[in-house]
C-alpha positions in Angstrom: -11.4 -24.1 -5.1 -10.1 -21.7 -2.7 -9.6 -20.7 1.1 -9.1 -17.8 3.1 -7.5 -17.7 6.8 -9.1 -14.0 8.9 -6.0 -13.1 10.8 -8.3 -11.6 13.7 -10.1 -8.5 13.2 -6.6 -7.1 10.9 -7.8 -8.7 7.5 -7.5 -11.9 5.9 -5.4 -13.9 3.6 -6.7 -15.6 0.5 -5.8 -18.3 -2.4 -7.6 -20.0 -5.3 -7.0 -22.2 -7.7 -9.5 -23.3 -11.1 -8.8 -25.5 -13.8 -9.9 -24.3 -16.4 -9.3 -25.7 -20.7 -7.3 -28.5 -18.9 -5.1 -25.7 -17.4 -4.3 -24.8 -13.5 -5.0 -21.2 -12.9 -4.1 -19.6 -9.6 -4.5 -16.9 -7.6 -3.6 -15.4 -4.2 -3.6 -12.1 -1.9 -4.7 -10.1 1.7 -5.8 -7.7 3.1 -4.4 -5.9 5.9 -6.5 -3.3 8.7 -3.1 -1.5 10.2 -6.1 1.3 11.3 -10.1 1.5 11.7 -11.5 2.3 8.2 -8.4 1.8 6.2 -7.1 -1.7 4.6 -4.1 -2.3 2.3 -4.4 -4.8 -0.2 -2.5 -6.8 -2.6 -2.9 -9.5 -5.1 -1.2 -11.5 -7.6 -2.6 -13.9 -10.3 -1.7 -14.7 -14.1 -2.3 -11.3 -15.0 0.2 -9.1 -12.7 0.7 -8.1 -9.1 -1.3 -5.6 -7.6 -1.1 -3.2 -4.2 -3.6 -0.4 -3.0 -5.0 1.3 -0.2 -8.4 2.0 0.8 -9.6 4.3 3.5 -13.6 4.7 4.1 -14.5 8.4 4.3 -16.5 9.9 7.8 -18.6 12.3 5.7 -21.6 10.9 6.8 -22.8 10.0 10.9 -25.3 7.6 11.8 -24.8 5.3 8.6 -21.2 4.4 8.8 -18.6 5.3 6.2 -20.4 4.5 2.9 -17.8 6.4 0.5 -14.4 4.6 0.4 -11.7 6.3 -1.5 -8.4 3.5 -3.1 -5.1 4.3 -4.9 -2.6 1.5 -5.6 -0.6 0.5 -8.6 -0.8 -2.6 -10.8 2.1 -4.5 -12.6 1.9 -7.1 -16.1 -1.5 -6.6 -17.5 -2.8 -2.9 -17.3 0.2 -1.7 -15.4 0.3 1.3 -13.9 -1.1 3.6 -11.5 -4.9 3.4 -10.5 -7.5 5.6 -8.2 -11.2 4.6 -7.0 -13.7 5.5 -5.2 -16.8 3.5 -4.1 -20.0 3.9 -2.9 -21.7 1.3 -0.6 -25.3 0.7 0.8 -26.1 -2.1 2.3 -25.3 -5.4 0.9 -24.9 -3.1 -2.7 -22.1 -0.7 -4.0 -21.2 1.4 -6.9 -17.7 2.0 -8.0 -15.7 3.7 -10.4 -11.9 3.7 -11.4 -9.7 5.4 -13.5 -6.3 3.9 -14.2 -3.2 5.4 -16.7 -3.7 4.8 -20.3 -6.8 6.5 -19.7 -8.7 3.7 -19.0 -12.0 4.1 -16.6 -14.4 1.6 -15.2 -17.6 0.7 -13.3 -18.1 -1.9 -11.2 -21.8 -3.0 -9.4 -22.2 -5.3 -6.8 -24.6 -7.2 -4.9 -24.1 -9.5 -1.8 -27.3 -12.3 -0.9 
């Protein structure tokens, strides 16, 4: 079960819980919009603590910002610094990070 509480138009703030092999596993984090197109996020669950910052790219007119660009670093599991970029169209995006320990990764998503 979780929540999240939009805080206006300037991000949101978010917690979880699960249960999950008779344990309690939680999670919780935000996001803030200081600036149009740019968010700063951060996280924490069982695994670490995370923080990062996103800004959406104005390469492109007429279809918004569809490439986003992210940097943050990550402590406990996977610590370390981590860069991303993403590409989004429509409900769909692409996106690819890189992280030390020469790690890389791709995530897809689709929103219905």
């Amino acid at each position: 079960m979780g929540g999240a509480l939009a805080l206006g138009g300037y991000g949101e703030v978010w917690a979880r819980a699960s249960r999950v092999d008779g344990g309690w596993y939680w999670a919780w984090g935000g996001t803030l919009i200081p600036a149009d197109y740019v968010q700063l996020t951060a996280a924490q669950d069982r695994a670490g603590t995370q923080l990062g910052l996103r800004a959406a790219l104005p390469w492109q007119s007429g279809e918004g910002r569809p490439l986003r660009l992210g940097a943050g670093y990550r402590w406990g599991e996977g610590a370390g610094p981590y860069g991303e970029i993403e590409y989004r169209v429509g409900s769909y995006s692409v996106a690819a990070e890189v992280s030390s320990g020469r790690r890389f990764g791709v995530r897809l998503t689709a929103v219905w």
